[in-house]
Steps between C-alpha positions, in 0.01 A plus 500: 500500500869362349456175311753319699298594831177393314603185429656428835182559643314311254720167594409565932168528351524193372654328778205675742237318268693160536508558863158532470366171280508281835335687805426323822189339486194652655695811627288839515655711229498900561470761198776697429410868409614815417366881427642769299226698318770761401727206350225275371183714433637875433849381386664755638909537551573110408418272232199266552636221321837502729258505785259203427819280430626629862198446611467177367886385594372617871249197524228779437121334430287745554505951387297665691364833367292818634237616319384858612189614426571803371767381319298286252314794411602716232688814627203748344304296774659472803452859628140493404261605815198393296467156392554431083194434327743233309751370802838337294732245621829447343696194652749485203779544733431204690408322208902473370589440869306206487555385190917513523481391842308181370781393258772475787208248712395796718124522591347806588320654761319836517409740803211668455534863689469858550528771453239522301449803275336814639119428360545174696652639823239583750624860546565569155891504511749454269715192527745503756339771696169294534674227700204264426263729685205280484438366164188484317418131530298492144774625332745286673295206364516640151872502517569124660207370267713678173823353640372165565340456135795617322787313662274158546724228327818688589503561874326241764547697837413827585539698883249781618648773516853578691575602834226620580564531902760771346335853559605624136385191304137479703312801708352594695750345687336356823184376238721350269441118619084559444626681157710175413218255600272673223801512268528164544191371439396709213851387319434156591220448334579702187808294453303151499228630310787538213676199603372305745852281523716829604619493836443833669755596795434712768688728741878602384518631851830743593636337799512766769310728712548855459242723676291676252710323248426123501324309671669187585395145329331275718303808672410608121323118426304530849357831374435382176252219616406702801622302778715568844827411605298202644354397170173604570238709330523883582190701594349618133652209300225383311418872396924537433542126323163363435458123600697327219804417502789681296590296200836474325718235406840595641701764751821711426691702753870675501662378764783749492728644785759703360746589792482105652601126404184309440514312869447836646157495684327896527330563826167539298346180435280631226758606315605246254872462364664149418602446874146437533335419164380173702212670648310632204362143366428426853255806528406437185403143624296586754274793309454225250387228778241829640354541178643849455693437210412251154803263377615230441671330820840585441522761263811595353713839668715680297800731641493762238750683535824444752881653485759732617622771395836618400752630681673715182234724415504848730100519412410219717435589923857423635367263800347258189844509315573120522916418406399294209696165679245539752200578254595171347524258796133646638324474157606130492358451847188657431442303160538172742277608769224554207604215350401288863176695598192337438267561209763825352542377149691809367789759606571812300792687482400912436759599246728349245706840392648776761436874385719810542437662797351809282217295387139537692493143631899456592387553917334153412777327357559146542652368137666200495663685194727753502339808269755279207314217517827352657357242799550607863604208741171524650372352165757204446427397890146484399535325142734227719198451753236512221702219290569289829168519596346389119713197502321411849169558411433737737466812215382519163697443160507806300295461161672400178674798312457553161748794448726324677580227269 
């Protein structure tokens, strides 16, 4: 980044954070947060400095950052079929992601996912062609309890697993709520027994139903505590669930749809996009009130990841090319209707920096960024809303940044 365009940031910066010193009194204030594990964690194509003072000029409060399985295994390890007699985790990466994001005021928060490497995969796979094929519970709690213990002091909040409704991330497909339940509960407990303040989140749901694909949402909870579109117990459920509740502390979800603006309301009502993000702490209400589910009374939701994608790069599916004037007007109206729905203390944007279309993930691209590091308009429109929306009290203030004076 220039010097002259550093410092012109630096001085909005400054004038965000004065915006910020008076909020309204005894507003509900929403996270702002961001992911970019190939900016922030694996560095890759853009400078992670630049990025965390973006990030931090954004309004950003909160990173948050995958953790594969397999991927915090040494490469000698991953292709294993037999487990090692001495299992290695190397979190190093995430480590310096954590640590630089810290000294711009950005917390952290980890995913804890699959795939996991092939001695964990139930079918003996490889990453990536295992598709989280039923994974060995035992050594899934080896994994959380090792992640837990070494980040305790640096990260507070942790989510089980992601999308695991997704047929690639979770399978067998059509068992894959039962498969999350025992996820669940056996990372649950292995992250409190390290540190029994961490929050653990559940679900990181994709939004949609695709058949064979995903199942959608609000179907995927109902399975997952064994219940019918009525709310009542299914033939088999104490044998399925057991008696006891399913604890956690807070629920996630990805309330995309690509192709519409975020008032559009999909014919299936278990599907679960920001039209109708409303209805998932309303079902989660009522499992809580049947004694299906263990939290607290309103637990927090999180929207983990939200955006459009761009209309300039020929690798994304032409009907979710959104003209980037467009892109920016619906991003701002989805940030408001999180910002209004009950008990949703956090909205994500998925992806600070746009990729050539010759890179693997470019079909997927939905950088506020150029591939530069120049800002689109989607991400000014955004910054505006953010900074409005501080001085109102209605969003966090972004953390104080020690680079950045």
């Amino acid at each position: 980044m220039k010097p002259l365009t550093r410092i012109l940031l630096l001085v909005a910066l400054l004038a965000l954070s004065a915006l910020a010193a008076a909020p309204a009194e005894g507003a509900r204030k929403m996270e702002v947060a961001l992911q970019d594990d190939g900016v922030f964690v694996s560095q890759q194509r853009y400078d992670r400095e630049t990025a965390l003072f973006q990030a931090n000029f954004l309004g950003v409060t909160t990173l948050r950052m995958n953790i594969q399985w397999y991927s915090a295994v040494p490469p000698a390890q991953r292709n294993q079929t037999s487990k090692p007699s001495n299992i290695v985790y190397d979190f190093r990466a995430w480590d310096g992601a954590i640590q630089r994001a810290k000294a711009y005021g950005i917390k952290t928060q980890l995913v804890l996912t699959g795939d996991p490497p092939a001695w964990a995969c139930g079918n003996k796979k490889v990453p990536f062609e295992c598709d989280g094929y039923k994974p060995v519970i035992r050594l899934w709690k080896g994994f959380v309890k090792a992640a837990a213990k070494h980040f305790k002091g640096k990260v507070k909040r942790y989510s089980i697993w992601n999308e695991p409704n997704w047929y690639t991330w979770l399978s067998p497909h059509k068992r894959s709520p039962l498969l999350y339940r025992k996820l669940v509960k056996t990372g649950y407990k292995a992250i409190k027994k390290q540190n029994k303040k961490a929050e653990v989140v559940i679900g990181e749901l994709a939004p949609h139903f695709q058949k064979g694909i995903s199942i959608p949402p609000l179907q995927f909870i109902r399975e997952m505590v064994c219940v019918n579109k009525r709310l009542k117990r299914i033939k088999g459920a104490n044998k399925k669930c057991g008696k006891k509740p399913l604890k956690f502390d807070s629920f996630s979800t990805h309330p995309y749809d690509f192709e519409h603006k975020p008032k559009f309301r999909r014919s299936n009502k278990d599907e679960l996009t920001i039209a109708n993000i409303g209805q998932l702490p309303k079902l989660l209400t009522k499992l809580r009130k049947k004694g299906l589910i263990k939290t607290k009374r309103k637990s927090p939701i999180y929207l983990t990841e939200y955006g459009y994608m761009v209309a300039d790069n020929s690798a994304v599916r032409e009907a979710r090319r959104i003209p980037e004037d467009k892109r920016a007007r619906w991003l701002v109206q989805a940030w408001k209707i999180a910002q209004g729905t009950p008990r949703v203390k956090q909205m994500l944007h998925y992806g600070l920096l746009s990729v050539p279309s010759n890179n693997p993930s470019a079909y997927f691209d939905m950088g506020l960024l150029f591939p530069g590091g120049q800002p689109r308009k989607s991400f000014n429109s955004l910054r505006n809303w953010i900074q409005d929306a501080v001085a109102d009290g209605k969003v966090k203030a972004p953390g104080r940044c020690g680079p950045c004076s």
